[in-house]
Wavefront OBJ file of the C-alpha trace (Angstrom):
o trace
v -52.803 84.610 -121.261
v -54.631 86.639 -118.601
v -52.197 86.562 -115.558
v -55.342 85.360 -113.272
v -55.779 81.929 -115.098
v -53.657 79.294 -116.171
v -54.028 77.030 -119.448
v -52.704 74.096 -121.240
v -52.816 73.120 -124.979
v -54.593 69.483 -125.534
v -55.589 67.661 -128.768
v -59.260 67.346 -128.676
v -60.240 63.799 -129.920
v -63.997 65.446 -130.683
v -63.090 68.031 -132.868
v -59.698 66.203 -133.692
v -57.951 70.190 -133.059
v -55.553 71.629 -130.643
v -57.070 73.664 -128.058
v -56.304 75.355 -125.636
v -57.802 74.844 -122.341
v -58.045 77.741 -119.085
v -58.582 77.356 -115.542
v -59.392 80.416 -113.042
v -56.854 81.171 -110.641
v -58.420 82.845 -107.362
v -56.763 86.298 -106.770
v -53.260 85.497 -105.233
v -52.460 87.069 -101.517
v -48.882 87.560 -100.582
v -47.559 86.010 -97.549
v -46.317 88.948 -95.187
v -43.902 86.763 -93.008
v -42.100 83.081 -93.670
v -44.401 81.494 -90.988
v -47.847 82.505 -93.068
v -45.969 80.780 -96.638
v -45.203 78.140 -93.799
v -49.042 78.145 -92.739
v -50.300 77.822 -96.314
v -48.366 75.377 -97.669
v -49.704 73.376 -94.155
v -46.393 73.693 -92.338
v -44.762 71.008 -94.578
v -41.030 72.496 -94.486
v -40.108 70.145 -97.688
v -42.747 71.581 -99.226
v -41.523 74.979 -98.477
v -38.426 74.664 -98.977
v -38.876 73.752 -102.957
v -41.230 76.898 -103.125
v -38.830 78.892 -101.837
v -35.774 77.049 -104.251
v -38.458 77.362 -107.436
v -38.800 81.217 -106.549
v -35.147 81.333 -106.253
v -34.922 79.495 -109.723
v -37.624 82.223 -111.206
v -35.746 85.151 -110.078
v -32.610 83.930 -111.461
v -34.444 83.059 -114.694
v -35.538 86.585 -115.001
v -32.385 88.091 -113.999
v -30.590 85.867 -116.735
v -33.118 87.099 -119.056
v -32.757 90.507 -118.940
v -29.331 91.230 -118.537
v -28.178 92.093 -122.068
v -24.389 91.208 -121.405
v -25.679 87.216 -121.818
v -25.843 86.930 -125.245
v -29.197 85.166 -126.478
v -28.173 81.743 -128.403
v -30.107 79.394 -130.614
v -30.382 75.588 -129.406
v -29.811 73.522 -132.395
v -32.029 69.825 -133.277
v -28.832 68.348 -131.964
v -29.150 70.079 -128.464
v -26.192 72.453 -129.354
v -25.802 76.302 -128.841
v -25.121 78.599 -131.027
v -25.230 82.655 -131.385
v -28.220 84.410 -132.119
v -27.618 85.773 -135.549
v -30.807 87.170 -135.968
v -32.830 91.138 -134.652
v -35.454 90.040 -131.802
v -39.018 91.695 -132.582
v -42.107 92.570 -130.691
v -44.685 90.056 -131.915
v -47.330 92.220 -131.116
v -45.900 94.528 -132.976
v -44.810 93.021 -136.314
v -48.181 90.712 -136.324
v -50.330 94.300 -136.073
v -48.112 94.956 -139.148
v -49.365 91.622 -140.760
v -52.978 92.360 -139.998
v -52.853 95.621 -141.221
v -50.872 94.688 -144.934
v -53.399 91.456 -145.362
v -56.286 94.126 -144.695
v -55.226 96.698 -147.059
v -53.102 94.344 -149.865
v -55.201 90.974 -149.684
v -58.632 91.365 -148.699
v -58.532 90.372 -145.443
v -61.739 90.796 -143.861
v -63.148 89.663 -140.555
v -65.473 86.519 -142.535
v -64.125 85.841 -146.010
v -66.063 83.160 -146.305
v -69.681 81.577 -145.013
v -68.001 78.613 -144.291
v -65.853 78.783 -141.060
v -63.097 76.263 -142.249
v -62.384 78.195 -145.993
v -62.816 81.259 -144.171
v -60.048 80.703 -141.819
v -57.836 78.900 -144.839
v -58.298 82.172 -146.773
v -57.568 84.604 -143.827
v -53.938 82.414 -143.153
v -53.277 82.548 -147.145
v -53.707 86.577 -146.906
v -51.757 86.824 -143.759
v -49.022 84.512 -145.107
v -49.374 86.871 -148.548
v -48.265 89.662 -146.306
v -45.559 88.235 -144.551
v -44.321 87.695 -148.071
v -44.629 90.757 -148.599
v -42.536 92.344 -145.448
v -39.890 89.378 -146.006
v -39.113 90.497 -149.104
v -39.264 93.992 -148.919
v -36.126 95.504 -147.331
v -37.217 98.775 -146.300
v -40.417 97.717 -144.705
v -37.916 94.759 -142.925
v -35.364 97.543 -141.583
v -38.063 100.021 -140.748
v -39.151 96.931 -138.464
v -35.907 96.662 -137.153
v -35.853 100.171 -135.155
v -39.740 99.951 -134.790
v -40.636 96.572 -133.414
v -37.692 95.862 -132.001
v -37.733 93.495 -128.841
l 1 2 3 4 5 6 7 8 9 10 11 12 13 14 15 16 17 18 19 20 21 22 23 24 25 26 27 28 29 30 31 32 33 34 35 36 37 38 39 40 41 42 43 44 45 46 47 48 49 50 51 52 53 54 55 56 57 58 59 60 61 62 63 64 65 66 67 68 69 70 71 72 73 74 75 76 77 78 79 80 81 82 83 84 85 86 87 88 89 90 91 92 93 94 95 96 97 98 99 100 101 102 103 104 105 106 107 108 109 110 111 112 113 114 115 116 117 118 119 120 121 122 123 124 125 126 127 128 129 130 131 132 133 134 135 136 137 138 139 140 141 142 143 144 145 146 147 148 149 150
């Protein structure tokens, strides 16, 4: 998501599809003093007062997030935690990996079909072929492991 828009996910009725829906933010300008945040959000201190605290809550967010003596923990159907068992990946990474195996192993190609719908049906079976692929091939999953990971 571009950083200057915001978006939601929707099921369309019409095309009876998830979409995903984006709005234009206008460029954001920081306040330089607690009177202009004050100003903007029309001198409503209540109002201010749970930007501030939601800013606050942000910060610690991200704070919690990247300090790597929290361990990360799976939250289970039942609500509970438990440890994360598993090696954290860049997606961006491991999906250019996907791409790359479905276009070279399964004849992935761009349109693999003139209809839209079989087209798209065949390009998810050849990307799914190549995560079957990686999953079960051990070197190419540890290789991942020091390349892609998170």
């Amino acid at each position: 998501m571009n950083s200057n828009t915001v978006q939601d996910s929707v099921f369309d009725l019409d095309s009876m599809e998830r979409v995903t829906l984006v709005k234009p933010v206008p460029e954001f300008v920081p306040v330089s003093s607690t009177n202009d945040a004050l100003t903007r959000l029309g001198n409503d201190t209540a109002r201010f007062l749970r930007v501030v605290n939601e800013g606050l809550e942000s910060e610690e967010k991200a704070n919690v997030k990247n300090d790597t003596s929290i361990p990360w923990q799976v939250e289970e159907e039942d609500g509970t935690l438990s440890p994360f068992e598993g090696t954290p990946a860049n997606e961006i990474k491991v999906n250019g990996l996907i791409l790359n195996l479905a276009k070279s192993c399964f004849n992935y190609v761009k349109n693999m079909s003139p209809d839209p719908a079989k087209s798209k049906a065949m390009k998810s079976a050849a990307k799914a072929a190549a995560m079957d692929m990686i999953k079960n091939t051990p070197a190419i999953v540890e290789r991942l492991k020091t390349s892609a990971a998170a």
